[in-house]
PyMOL Python script that loads the backbone (N, CA, C, O; Angstrom):
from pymol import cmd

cmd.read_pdbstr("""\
ATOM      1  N   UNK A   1      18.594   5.066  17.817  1.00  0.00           N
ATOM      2  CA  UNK A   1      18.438   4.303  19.035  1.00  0.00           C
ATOM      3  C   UNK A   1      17.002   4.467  19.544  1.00  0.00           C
ATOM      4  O   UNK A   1      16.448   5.563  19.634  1.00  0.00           O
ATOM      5  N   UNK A   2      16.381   3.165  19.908  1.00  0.00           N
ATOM      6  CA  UNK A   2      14.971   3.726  20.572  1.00  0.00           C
ATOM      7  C   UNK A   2      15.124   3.279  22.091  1.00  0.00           C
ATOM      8  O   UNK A   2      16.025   2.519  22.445  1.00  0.00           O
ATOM      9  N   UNK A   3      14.270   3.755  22.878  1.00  0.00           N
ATOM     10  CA  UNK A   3      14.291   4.042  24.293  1.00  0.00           C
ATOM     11  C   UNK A   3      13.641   3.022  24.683  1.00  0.00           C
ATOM     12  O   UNK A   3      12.616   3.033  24.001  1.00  0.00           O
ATOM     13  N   UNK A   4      13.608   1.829  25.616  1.00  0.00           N
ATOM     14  CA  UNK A   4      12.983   0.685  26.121  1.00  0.00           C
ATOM     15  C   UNK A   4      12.494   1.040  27.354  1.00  0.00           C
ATOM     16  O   UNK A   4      13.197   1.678  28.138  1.00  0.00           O
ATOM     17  N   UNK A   5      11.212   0.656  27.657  1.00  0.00           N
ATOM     18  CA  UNK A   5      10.805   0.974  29.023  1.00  0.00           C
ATOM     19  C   UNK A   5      11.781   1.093  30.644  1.00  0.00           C
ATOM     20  O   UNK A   5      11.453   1.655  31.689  1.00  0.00           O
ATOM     21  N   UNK A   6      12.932   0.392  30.337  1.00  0.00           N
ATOM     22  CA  UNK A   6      13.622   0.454  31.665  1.00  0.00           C
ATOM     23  C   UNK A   6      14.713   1.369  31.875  1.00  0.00           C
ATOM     24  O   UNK A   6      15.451   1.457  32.856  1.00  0.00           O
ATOM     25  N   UNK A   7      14.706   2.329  30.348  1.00  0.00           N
ATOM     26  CA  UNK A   7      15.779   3.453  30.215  1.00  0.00           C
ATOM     27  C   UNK A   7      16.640   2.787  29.239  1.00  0.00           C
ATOM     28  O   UNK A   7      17.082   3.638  28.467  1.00  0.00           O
ATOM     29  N   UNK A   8      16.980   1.837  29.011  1.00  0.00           N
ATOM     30  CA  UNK A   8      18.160   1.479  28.266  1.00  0.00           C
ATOM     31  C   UNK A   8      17.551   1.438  26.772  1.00  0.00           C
ATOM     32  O   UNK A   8      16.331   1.436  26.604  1.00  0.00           O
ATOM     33  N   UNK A   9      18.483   1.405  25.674  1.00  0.00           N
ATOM     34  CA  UNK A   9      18.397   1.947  24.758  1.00  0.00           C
ATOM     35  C   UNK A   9      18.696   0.617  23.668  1.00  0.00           C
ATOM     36  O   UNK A   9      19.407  -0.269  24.143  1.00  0.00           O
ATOM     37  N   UNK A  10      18.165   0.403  22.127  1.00  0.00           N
ATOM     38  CA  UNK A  10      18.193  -0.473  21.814  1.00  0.00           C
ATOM     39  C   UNK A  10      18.517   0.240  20.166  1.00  0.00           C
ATOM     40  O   UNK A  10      17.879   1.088  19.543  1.00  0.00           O
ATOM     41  N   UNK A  11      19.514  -0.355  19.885  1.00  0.00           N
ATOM     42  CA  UNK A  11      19.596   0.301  17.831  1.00  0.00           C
ATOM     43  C   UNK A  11      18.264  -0.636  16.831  1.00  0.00           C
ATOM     44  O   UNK A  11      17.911  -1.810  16.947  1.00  0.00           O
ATOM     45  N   UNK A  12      17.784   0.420  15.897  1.00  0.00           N
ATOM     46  CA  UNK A  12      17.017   0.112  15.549  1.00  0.00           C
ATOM     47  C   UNK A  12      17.532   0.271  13.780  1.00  0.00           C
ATOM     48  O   UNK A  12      18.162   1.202  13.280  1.00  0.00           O
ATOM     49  N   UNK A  13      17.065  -0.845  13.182  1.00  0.00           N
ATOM     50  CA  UNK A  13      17.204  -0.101  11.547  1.00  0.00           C
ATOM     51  C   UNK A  13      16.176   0.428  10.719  1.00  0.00           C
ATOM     52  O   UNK A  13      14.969   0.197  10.791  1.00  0.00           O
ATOM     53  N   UNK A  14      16.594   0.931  10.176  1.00  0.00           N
ATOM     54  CA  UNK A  14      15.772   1.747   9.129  1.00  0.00           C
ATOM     55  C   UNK A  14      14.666   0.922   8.012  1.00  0.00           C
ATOM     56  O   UNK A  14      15.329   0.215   7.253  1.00  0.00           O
ATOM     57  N   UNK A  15      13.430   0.853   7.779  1.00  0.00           N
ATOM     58  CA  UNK A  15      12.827   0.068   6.823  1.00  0.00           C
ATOM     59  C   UNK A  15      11.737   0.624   6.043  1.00  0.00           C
ATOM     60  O   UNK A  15      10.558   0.782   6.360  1.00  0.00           O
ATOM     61  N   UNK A  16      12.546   0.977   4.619  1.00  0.00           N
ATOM     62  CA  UNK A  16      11.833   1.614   3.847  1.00  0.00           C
ATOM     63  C   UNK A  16      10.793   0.724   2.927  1.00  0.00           C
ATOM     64  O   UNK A  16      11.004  -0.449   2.617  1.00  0.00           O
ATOM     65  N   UNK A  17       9.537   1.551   2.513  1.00  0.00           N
ATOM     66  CA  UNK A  17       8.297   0.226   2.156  1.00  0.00           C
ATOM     67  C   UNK A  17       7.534   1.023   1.480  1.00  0.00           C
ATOM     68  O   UNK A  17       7.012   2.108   1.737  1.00  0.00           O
ATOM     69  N   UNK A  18       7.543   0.176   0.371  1.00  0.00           N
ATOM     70  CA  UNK A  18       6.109   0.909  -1.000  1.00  0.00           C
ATOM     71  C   UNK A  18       5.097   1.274  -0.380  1.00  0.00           C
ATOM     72  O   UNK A  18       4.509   0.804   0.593  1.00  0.00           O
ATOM     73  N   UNK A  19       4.848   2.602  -1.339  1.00  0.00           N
ATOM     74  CA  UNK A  19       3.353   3.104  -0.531  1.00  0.00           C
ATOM     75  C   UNK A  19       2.387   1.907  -0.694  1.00  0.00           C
ATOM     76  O   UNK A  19       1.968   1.535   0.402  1.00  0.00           O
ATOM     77  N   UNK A  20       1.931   1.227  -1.692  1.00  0.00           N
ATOM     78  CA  UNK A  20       1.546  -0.222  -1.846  1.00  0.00           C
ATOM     79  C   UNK A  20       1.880  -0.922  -0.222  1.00  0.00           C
ATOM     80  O   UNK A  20       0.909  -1.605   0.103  1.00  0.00           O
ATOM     81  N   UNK A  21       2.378  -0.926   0.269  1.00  0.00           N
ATOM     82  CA  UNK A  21       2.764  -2.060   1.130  1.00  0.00           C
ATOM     83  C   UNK A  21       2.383  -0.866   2.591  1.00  0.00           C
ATOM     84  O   UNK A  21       1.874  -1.336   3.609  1.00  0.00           O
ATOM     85  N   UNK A  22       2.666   0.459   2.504  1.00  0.00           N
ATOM     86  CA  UNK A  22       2.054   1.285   3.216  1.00  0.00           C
ATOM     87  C   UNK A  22       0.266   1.523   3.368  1.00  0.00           C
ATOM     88  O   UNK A  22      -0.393   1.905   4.335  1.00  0.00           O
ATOM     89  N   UNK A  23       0.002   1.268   2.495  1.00  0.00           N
ATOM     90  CA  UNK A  23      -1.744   1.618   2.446  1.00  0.00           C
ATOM     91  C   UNK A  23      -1.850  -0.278   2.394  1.00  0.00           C
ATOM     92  O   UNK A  23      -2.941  -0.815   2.199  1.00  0.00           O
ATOM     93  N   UNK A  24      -1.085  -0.768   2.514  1.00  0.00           N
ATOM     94  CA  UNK A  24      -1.994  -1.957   2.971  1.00  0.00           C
ATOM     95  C   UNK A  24      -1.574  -2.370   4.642  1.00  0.00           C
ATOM     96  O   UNK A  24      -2.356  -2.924   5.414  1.00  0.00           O
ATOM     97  N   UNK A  25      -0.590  -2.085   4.878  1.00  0.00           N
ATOM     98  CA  UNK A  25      -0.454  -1.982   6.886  1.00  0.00           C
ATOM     99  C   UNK A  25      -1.362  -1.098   7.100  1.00  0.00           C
ATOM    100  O   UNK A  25      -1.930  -1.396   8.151  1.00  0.00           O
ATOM    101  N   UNK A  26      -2.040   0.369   6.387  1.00  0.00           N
ATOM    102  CA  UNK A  26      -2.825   0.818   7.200  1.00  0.00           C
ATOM    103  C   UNK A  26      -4.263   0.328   7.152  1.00  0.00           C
ATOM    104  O   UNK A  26      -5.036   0.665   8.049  1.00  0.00           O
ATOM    105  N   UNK A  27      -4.701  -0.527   6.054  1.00  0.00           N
ATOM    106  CA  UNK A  27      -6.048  -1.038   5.532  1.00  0.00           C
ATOM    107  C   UNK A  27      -5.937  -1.873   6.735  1.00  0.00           C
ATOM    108  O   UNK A  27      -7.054  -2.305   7.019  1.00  0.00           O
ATOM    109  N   UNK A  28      -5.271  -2.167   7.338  1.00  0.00           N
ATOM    110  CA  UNK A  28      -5.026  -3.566   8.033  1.00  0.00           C
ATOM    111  C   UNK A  28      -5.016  -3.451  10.102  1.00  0.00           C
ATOM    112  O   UNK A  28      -4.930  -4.267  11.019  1.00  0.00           O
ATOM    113  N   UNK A  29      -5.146  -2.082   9.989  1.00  0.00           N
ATOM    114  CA  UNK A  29      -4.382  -1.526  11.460  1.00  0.00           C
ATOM    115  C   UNK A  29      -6.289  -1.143  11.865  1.00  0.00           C
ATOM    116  O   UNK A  29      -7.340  -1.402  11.281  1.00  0.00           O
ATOM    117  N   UNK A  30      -6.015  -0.584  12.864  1.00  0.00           N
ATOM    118  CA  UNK A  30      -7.002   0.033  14.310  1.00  0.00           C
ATOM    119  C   UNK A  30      -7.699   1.348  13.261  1.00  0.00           C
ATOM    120  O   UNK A  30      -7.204   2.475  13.294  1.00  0.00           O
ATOM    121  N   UNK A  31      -8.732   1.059  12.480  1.00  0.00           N
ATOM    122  CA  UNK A  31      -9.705   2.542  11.873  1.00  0.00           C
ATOM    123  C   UNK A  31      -9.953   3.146  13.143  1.00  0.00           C
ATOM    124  O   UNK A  31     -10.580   4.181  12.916  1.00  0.00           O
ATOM    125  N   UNK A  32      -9.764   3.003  14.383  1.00  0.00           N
ATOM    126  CA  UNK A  32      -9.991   4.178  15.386  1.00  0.00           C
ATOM    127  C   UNK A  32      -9.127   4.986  15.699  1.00  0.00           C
ATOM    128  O   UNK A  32      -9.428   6.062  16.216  1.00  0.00           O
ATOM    129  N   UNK A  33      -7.523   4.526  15.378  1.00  0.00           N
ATOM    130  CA  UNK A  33      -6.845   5.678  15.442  1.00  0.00           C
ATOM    131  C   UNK A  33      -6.634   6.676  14.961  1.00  0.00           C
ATOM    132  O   UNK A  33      -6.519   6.457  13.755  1.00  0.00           O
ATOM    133  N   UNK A  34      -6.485   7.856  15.196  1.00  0.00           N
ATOM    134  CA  UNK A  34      -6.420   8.956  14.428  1.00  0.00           C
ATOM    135  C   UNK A  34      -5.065   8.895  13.564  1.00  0.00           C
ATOM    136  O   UNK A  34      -5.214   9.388  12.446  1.00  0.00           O
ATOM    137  N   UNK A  35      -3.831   8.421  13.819  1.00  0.00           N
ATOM    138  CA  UNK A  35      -2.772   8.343  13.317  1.00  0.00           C
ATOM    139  C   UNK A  35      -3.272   7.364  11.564  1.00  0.00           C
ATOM    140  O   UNK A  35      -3.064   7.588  10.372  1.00  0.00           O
ATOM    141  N   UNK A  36      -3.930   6.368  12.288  1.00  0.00           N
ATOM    142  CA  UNK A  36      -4.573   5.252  10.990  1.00  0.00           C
ATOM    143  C   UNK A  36      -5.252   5.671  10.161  1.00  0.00           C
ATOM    144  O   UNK A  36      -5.230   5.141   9.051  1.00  0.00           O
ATOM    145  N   UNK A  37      -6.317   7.079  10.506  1.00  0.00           N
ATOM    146  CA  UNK A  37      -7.083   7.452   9.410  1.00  0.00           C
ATOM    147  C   UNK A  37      -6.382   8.803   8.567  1.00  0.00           C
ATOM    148  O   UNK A  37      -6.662   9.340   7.496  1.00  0.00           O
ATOM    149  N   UNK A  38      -5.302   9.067   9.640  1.00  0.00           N
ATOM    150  CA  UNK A  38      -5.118  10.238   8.584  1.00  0.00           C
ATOM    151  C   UNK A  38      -3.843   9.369   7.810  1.00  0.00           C
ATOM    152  O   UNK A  38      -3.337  10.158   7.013  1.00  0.00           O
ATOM    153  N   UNK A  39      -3.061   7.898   7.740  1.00  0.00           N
ATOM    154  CA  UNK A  39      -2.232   7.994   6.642  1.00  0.00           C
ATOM    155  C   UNK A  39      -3.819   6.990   5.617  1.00  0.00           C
ATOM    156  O   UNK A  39      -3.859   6.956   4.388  1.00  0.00           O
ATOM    157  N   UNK A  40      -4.548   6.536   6.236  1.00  0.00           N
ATOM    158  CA  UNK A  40      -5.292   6.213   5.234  1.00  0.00           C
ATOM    159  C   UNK A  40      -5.696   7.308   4.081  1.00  0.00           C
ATOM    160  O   UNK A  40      -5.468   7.110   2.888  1.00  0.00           O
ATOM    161  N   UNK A  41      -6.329   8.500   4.597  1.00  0.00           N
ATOM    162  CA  UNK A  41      -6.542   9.089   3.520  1.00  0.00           C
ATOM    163  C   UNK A  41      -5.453   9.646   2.547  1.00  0.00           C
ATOM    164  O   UNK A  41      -5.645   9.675   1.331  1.00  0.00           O
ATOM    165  N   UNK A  42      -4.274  10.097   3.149  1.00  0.00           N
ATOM    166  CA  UNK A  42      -3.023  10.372   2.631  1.00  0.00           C
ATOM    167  C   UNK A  42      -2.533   9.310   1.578  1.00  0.00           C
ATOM    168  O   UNK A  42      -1.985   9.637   0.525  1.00  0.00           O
ATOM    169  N   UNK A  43      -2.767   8.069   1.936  1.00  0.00           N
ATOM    170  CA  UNK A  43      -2.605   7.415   0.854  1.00  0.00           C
ATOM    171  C   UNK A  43      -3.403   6.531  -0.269  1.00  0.00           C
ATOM    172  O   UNK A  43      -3.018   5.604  -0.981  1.00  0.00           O
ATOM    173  N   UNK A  44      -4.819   7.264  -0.131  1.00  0.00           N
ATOM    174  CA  UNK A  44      -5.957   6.921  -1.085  1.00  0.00           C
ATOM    175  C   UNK A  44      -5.758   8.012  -1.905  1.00  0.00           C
ATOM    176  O   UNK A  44      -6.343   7.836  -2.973  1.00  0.00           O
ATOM    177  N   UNK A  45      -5.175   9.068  -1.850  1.00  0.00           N
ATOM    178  CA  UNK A  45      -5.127  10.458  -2.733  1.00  0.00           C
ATOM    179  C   UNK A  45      -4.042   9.945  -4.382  1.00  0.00           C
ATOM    180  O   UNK A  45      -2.935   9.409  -4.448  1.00  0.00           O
ATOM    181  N   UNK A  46      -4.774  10.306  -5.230  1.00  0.00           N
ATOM    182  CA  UNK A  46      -4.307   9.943  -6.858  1.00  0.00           C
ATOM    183  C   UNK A  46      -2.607  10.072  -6.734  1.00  0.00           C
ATOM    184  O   UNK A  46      -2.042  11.109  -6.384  1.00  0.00           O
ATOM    185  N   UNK A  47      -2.129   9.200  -6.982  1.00  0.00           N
ATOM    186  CA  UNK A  47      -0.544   9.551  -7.368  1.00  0.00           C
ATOM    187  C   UNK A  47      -0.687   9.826  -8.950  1.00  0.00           C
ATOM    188  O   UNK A  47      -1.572   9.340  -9.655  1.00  0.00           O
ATOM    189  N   UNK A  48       0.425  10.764  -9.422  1.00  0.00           N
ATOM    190  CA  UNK A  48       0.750  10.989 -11.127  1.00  0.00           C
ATOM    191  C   UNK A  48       1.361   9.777 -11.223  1.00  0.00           C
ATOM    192  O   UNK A  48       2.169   9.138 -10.550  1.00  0.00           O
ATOM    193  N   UNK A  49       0.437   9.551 -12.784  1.00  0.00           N
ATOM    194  CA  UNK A  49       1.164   8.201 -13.231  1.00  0.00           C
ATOM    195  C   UNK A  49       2.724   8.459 -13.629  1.00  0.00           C
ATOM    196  O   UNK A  49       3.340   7.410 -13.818  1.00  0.00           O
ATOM    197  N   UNK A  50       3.296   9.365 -13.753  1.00  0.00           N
ATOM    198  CA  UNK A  50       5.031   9.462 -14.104  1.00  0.00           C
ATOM    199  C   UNK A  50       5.326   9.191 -13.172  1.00  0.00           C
ATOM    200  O   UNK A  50       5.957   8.135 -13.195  1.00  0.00           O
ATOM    201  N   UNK A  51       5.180   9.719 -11.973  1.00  0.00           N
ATOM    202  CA  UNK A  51       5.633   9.495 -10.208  1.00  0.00           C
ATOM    203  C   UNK A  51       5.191   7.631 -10.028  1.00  0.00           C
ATOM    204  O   UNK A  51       6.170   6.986  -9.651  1.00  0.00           O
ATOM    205  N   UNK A  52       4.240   6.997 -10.189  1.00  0.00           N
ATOM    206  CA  UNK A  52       4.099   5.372 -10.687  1.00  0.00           C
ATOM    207  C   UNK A  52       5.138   4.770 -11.308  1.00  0.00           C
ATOM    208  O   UNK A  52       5.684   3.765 -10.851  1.00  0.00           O
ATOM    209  N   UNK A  53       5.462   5.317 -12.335  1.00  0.00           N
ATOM    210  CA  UNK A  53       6.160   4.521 -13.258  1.00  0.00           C
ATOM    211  C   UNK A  53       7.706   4.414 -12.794  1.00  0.00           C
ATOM    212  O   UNK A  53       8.414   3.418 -12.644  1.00  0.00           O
ATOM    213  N   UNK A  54       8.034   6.064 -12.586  1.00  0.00           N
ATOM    214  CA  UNK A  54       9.601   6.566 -11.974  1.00  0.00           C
ATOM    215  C   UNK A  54       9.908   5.202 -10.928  1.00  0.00           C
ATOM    216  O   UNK A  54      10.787   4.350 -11.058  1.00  0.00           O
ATOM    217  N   UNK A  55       8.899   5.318  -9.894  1.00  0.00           N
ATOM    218  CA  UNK A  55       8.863   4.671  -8.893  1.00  0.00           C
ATOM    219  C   UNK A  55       9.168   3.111  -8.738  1.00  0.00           C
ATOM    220  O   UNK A  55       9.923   2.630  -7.894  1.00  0.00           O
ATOM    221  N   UNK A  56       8.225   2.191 -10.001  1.00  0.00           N
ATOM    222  CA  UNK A  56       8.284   1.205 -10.596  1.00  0.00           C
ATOM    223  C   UNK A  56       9.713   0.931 -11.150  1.00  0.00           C
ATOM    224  O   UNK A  56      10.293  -0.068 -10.723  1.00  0.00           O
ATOM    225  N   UNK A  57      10.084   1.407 -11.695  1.00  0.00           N
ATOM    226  CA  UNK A  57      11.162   1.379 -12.874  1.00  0.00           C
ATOM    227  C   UNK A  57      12.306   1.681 -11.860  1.00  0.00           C
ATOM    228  O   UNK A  57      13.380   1.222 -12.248  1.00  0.00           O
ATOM    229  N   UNK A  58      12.356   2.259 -10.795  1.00  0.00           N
ATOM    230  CA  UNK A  58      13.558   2.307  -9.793  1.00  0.00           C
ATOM    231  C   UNK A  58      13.528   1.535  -8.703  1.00  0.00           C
ATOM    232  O   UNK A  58      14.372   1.444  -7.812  1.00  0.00           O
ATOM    233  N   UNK A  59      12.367   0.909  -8.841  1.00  0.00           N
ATOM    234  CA  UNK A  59      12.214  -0.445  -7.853  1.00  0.00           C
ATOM    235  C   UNK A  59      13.232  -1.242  -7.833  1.00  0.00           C
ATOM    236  O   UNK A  59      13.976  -1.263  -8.814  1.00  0.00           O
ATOM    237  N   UNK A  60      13.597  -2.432  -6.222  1.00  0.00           N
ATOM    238  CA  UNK A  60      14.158  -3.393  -6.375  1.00  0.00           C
ATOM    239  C   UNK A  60      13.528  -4.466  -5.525  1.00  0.00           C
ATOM    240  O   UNK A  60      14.020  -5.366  -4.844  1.00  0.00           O
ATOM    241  N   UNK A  61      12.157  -4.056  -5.801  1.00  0.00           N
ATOM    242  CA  UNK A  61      11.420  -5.393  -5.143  1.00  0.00           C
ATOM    243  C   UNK A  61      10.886  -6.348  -6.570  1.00  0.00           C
ATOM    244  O   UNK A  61      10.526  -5.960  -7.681  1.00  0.00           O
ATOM    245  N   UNK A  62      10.986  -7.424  -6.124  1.00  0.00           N
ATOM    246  CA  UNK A  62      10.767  -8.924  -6.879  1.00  0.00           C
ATOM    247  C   UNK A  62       9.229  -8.862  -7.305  1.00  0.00           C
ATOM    248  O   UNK A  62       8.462  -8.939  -6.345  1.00  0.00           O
ATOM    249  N   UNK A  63       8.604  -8.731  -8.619  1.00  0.00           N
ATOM    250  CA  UNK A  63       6.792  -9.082  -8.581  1.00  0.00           C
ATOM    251  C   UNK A  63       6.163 -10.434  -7.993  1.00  0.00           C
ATOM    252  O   UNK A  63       4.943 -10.602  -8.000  1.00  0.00           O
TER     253      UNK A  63
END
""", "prot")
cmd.dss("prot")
cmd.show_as("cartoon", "prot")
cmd.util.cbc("prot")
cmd.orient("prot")
């Protein structure tokens, strides 16, 4: 549940998203926030290509 400015409360769902699709909302967001630069660098850091592939191969997004 998230909290709305007037107290009342609103259900929210869950939305899980490729780091791909993560490092491009943050390429895309405010470089002045501190929240923005630290997942930027977090997600410029080398992934193992097995952790790529695992990832790929258990995908169910469409190319």
């Amino acid at each position: 549940m998230l909290r709305l400015g007037l107290g009342s409360f609103r259900k929210v769902e869950n939305i899980h998203l490729s780091r791909m699709a993560c490092l491009i909302i943050a390429e895309n967001a405010d470089g002045k926030k501190p929240q923005v630069q630290m997942a930027k660098e977090y997600l410029r850091q080398e992934i193992p290509i097995p952790e790529l592939i695992n990832n790929s191969l258990s995908s169910n997004i469409l190319p």
